[in-house]
C-alpha positions as CSV (number, residue, x, y, z in Angstrom):
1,X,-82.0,-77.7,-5.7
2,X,-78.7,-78.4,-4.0
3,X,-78.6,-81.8,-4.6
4,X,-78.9,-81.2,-8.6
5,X,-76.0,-78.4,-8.3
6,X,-73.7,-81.1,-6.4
7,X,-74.4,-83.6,-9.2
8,X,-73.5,-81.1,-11.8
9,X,-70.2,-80.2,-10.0
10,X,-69.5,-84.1,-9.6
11,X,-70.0,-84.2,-13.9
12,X,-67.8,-81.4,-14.2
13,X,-64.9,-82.7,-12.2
14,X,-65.5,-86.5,-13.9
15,X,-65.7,-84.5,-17.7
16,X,-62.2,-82.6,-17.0
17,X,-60.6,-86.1,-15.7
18,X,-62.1,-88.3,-18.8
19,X,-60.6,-85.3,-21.0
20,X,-56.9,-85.6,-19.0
21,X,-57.9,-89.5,-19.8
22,X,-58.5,-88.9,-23.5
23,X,-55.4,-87.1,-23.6
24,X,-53.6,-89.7,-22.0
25,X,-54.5,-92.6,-24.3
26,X,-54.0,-91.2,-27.3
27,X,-50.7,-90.8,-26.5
28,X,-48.3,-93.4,-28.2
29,X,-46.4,-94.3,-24.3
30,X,-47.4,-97.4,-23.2
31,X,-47.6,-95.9,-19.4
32,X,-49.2,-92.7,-20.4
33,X,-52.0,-95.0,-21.9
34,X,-52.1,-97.4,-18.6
35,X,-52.5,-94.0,-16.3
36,X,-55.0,-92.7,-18.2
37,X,-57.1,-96.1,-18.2
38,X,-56.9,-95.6,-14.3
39,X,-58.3,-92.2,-14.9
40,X,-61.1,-93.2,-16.7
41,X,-62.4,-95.9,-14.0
42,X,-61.8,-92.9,-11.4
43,X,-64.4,-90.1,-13.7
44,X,-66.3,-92.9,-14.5
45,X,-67.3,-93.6,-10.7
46,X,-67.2,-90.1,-10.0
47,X,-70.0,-89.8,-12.6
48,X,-72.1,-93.2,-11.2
49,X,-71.7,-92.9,-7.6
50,X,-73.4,-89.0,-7.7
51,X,-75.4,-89.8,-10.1
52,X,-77.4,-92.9,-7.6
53,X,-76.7,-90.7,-5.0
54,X,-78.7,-87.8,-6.9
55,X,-81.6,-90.4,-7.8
56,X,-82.2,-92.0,-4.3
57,X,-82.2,-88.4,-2.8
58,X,-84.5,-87.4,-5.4
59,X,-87.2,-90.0,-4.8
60,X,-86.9,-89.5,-0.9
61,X,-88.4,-86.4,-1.8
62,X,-92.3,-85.8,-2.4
63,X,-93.5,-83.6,-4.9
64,X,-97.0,-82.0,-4.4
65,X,-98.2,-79.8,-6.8
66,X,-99.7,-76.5,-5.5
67,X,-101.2,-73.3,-7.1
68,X,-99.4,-73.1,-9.8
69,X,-95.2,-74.1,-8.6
70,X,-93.7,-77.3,-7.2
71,X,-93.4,-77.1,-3.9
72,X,-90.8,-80.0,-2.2
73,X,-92.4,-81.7,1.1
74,X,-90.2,-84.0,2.9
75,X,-90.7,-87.2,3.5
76,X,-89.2,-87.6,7.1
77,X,-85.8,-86.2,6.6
78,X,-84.4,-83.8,9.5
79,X,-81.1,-82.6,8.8
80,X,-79.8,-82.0,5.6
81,X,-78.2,-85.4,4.4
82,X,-74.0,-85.6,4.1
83,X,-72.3,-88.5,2.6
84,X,-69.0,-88.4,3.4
85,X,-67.7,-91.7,2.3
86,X,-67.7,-90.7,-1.2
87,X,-65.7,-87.6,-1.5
88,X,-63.4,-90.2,1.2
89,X,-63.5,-93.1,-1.3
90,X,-63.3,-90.6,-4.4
91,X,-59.9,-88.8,-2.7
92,X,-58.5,-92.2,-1.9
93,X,-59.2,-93.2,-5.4
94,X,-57.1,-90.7,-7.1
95,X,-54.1,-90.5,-4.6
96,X,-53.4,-94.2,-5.5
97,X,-54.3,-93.7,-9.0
98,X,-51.3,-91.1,-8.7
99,X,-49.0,-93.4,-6.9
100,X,-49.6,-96.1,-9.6
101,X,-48.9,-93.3,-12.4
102,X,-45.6,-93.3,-10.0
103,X,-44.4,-96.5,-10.0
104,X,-45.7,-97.0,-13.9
105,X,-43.8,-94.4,-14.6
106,X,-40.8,-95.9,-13.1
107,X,-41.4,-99.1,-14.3
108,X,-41.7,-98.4,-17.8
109,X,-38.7,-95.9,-17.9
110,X,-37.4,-96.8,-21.1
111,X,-40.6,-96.4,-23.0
């Protein structure tokens, strides 16, 4: 169950950023349509990653059908499992996605 509400959150934060991205490329600037190209590869992973995440957590888990519910039955997980390397990667991601909307910006002054 928490794994599905983590997924969901993950879509909502990568269907706000492809909106922002929308936005952004629609626009006639030539650097408001380069940043918001780089926005769109960032929702886009944030929308893969959880979602392969989501499906290899989902088949490490058995489902055994009993009296009438679902009941979930482990198959040789302890602790709950953590991945830290994507919310890592995924922060990293959009603080260089801002300093290249920085320096574009810059660049393309003129514009």
């Amino acid at each position: 169950m928490s794994n599905e509400r983590t997924v969901l959150r993950w879509f909502r934060s990568a269907v706000m950023m492809l909106s922002v991205s929308a936005f952004l490329t629609s626009t006639p600037g030539f650097a408001s349509q380069i940043n918001g190209m780089l926005l769109a590869a960032i929702a886009l992973l944030c929308v893969f990653w959880p979602w392969r995440l989501f499906y290899r957590r989902h088949k490490l888990v058995d489902w055994e059908p009993s009296r009438s519910m679902m009941v979930k039955k482990p198959l040789g997980i302890g602790q709950p499992a953590t991945d830290r390397a994507m919310p890592q990667v995924l922060g990293l991601s959009l603080a260089s996605v801002l300093a290249s909307v920085i320096v574009v910006h810059a660049a393309f002054k003129d514009e």
